[in-house]
C-alpha positions, 0 to 999 in steps of 0.5 A: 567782305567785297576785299576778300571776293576781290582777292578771291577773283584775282586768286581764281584768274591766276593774277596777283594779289598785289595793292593795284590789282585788288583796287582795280576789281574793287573799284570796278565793282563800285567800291569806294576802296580804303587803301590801308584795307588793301595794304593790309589785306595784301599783307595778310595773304602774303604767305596764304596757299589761298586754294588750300584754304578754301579746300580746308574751308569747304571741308568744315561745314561737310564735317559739321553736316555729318556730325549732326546727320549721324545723331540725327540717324541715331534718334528713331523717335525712342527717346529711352536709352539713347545715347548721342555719340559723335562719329567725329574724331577730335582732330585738333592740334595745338601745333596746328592751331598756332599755325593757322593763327600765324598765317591768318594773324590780322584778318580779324581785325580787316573785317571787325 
């Protein structure tokens, strides 16, 4: 996780994610840095908006939040006749879906 913090910080400080960087926070942290961590995880953010995907990332965990807010609105105690619904819309993609693989293809196995 220490990789993708660093890359985060450079991200937030307007600096480049580049191979030096990233092991220049990493070792000022006190991490014992792999470079072939750094390579690839440099490869990987290569063509990543790093901000959108943290929006798009923010935005889940809200969604998923609401979603059991709502059934848990609609559950009054009166467990007769109630039917749980999901105000959600189903808004997946498989378009969507075969981009995001090939824009984050790789990051799974830097953390696995």
């Amino acid at each position: 996780m220490e990789y993708v913090y660093a890359a985060l910080i450079l991200n937030e400080t307007d600096e480049e994610i580049n191979e030096d960087n990233l092991t220049g926070v990493l070792e000022a942290a006190g991490v014992d840095v792999e470079e072939s961590r750094v390579k690839a995880l440099v490869a990987a953010l290569e063509d990543v908006d790093i901000d959108e995907a943290v929006a798009e990332a923010a935005a889940v965990p809200a969604a998923g939040a609401a979603a059991g807010g709502a059934a848990a609105a609609a559950d009054d105690g009166d467990d007769d006749d109630v039917e749980e619904t999901s105000d959600v819309p189903d808004t997946t993609d498989d378009d969507d879906d075969e981009e995001e693989e090939a824009s984050g293809e790789g990051l799974g196995e830097l953390f696995g």
